[in-house]
N, C-alpha and C positions, 0 to 999 in steps of 0.2 A: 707657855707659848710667848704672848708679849711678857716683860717682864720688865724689872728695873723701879718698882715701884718701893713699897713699904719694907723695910728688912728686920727691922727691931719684932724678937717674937717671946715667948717662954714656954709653951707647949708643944713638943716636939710634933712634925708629923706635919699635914695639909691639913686645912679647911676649905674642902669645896664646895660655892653656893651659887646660887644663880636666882636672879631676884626676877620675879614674876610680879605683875600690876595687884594681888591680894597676897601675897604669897613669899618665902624665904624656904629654898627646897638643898637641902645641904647632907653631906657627910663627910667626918671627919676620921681618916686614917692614919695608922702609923704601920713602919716596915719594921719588923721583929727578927733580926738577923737570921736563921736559917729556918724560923718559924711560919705560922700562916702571917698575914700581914692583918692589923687587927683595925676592925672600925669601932672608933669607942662612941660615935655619936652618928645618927640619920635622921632623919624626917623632915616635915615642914612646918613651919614659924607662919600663924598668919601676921600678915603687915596690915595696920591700923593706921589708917593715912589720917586720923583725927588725933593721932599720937605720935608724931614722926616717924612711923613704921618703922625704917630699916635701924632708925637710931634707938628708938625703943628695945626691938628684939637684941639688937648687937648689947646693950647693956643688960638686958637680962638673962641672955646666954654668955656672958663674960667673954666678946669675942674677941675685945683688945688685946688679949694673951694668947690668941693664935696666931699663925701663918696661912693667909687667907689666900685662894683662887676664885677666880669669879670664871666661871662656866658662861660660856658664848650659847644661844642660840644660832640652832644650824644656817639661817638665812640672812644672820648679822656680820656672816665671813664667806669670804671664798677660799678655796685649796686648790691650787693652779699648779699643774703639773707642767717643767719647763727643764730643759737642758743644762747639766751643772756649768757654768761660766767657768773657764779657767783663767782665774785671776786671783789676787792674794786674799787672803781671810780677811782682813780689813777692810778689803772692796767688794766683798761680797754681795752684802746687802744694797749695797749702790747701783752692782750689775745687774743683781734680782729686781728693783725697780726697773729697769730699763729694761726688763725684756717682759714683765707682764702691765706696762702701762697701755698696752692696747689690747687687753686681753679683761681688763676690769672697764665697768658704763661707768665711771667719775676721773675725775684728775687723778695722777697721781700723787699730785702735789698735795691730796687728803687725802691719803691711805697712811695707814700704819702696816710696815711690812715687816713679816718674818719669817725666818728659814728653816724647813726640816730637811736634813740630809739623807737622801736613801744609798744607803753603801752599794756600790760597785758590786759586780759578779766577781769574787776570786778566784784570780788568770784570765781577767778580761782585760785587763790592759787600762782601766778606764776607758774605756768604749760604752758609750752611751751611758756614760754618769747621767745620772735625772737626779731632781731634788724637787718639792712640796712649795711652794710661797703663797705662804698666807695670808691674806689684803683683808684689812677691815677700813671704814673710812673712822678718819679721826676725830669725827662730832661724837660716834659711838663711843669708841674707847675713851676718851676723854668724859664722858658722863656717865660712864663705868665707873672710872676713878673719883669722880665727886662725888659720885651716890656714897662710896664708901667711906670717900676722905672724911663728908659731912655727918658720916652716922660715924663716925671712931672707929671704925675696922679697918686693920691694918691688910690694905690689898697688896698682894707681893707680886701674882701675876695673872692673866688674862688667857684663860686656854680653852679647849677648842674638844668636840668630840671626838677625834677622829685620833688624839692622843692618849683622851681618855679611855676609848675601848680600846687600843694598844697597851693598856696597863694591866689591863683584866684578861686580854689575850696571851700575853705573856708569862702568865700563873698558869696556861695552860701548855704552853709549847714543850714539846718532846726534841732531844738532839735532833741539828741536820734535817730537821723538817719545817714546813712552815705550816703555817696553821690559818685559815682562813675563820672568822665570825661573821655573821650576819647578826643586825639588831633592828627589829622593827617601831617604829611608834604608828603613833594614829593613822600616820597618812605619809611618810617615808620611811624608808630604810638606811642601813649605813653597813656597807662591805668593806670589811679588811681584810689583808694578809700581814701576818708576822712571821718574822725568822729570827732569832737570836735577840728578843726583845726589842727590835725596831720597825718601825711600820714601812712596808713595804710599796702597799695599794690599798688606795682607800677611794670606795665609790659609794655613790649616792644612788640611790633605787627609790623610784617615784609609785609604792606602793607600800601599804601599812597595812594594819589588822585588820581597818577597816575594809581593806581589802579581802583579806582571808573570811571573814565572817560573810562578805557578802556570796561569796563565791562558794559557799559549802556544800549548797547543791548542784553546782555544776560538774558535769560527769567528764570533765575533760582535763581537771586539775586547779582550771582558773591561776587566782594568785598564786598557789605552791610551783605548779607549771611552769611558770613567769618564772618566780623566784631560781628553777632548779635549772632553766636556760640561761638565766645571768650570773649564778654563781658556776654553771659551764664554760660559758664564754670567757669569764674573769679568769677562771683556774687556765685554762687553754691559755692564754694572753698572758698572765704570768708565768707559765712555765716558758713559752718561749721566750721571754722577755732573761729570765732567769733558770737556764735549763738546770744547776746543781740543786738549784731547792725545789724537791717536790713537793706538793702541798698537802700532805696527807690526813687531814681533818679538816672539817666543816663545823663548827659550832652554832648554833642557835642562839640569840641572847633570850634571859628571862623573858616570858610573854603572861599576861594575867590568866590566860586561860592555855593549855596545849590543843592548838591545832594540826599536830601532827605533822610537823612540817619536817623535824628529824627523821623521824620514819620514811618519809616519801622520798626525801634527798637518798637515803640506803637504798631504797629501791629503784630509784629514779638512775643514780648516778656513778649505783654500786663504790662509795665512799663513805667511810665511819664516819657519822655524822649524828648528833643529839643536841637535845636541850640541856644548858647549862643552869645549873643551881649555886650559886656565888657564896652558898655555904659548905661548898668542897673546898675554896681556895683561900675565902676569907673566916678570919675569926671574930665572931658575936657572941655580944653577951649574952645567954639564954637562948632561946633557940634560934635568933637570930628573923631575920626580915622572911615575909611569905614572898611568893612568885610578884604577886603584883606589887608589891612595895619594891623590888630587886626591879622590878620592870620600870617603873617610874623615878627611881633613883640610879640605874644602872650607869649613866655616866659622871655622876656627883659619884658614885664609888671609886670608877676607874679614875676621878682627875683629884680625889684621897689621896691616891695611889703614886701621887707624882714622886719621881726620885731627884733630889737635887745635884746627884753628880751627872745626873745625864747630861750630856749637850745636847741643846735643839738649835 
């Protein structure tokens, strides 16, 4: 997403990590030309703040010789949904400031911005082009890049979840359809749709597991309910948005335990919908990560996943 930093690498492929106050929570993917795409490394590094932490671990996992991404927390960026400017590529980034400096609580003059393009409907004419701007303020991104600069890992770029569960979505998409995931954590959610490998829609759902576990004895559906009214509503609002793609899948992301929430979406909303196992699409070594490890790592896998011919 941000980008432009470190480029010197020698192992092919990403390293995604995201540094937590005890903690280093990463994985490391390459794309294997028509094969699964492979993670050769996952898990978490504790940081030893009595030992330089981030510079310790980075020398004892040899990180200098990767291609590093640093994974945002969800509440360290925004995704502002705004009308494509039509003005030249060069000026782009300069229009996208000026039309969400009133749409973020800080200056603009401290934001770090960047742009994801959602393609046009084909035989729309460009009518109601939309694109993604993505604001983080620049004290963050800036002591992003020092934490790294100062431990030797080489950070190439700064990205976001809402690309990364686009990477993992796209391992799943069928022709001419597009493919909606749901991923829950503790205490939010995060809804995409994909169509042809690019993120279409991406929303934020202000209910987690913690949700679903409390409501198990409720006889009315509780959080699954919730859930299968906003992944309606979304499906509804993107197909008019975009009447050729129909969305014809629902995916679940990894969760540590199934609450059934696949099942209830088929019955709920009569739409193929399950819980995904991220050892269908990716290849590990030995048996590969259980539910809740895939749960807990699910977007350090998909920003693995990055492709560097994409444009964003």
């Amino acid at each position: 997403m941000f980008g432009g930093f470190a480029k010197q690498t020698r192992v092919p492929g990403w390293f995604a990590a995201s540094v937590g106050a005890q903690e280093l929570d990463f994985a490391h993917g390459q794309h294997a030309g028509s094969g699964k795409p492979a993670i050769t490394l996952y898990g978490s590094r504790r940081l030893d703040a009595q030992a330089q932490g981030l510079h310790k671990v980075g020398q004892d996992m040899h990180l200098g010789q990767y291609q590093c991404a640093a994974l945002l927390k969800p509440g360290e960026y925004q995704l502002l949904l705004v009308e494509a400017p039509n003005v030249p590529k060069d000026e782009l980034k300069s229009a996208i400031r000026w039309r969400i400096k009133d749409m973020i609580d800080y200056h603009i003059d401290d934001a770090t911005v960047d742009v994801l393009d959602i393609p046009p409907e084909e035989g729309g004419g460009g009518r109601n082009h939309q694109m993604y701007a993505v604001a983080a303020r620049n004290d963050l991104i800036q002591n992003c890049v020092r934490a790294f600069d100062e431990a030797r890992i080489p950070l190439s770029v700064i990205d976001i979840h809402e690309t990364a569960q686009r990477n993992i979505a796209a391992l799943y998409e069928n022709e001419d359809r597009g493919v909606a995931l749901a991923y829950f954590a503790d205490d939010w959610g995060l809804l995409t749709v994909n169509y042809r490998g690019e993120l279409y829609l991406a929303r934020r759902l202000d209910l987690g597991l913690r949700q679903f576990s409390a409501d198990t004895a409720r006889q009315d559906g509780g959080a699954l309910e919730r859930v299968a009214v906003e992944i309606q509503r979304t499906r509804d609002h993107f197909e008019r948005q975009f009447r050729s793609i129909p969305v014809a899948r629902v995916l679940i992301g990894p969760m540590p335990d199934d609450v059934g929430l696949g099942e209830f979406l088929r019955a709920r909303l009569g739409i193929d919908s399950r819980q995904i196992d991220l050892r269908e699409v990716l290849a590990f070594d030995g048996e590969g990560p259980d539910a809740a490890t895939q749960w807990r790592l699910f977007h350090h896998f998909g920003a693995a996943l990055r492709n560097e011919t994409r444009a964003l």
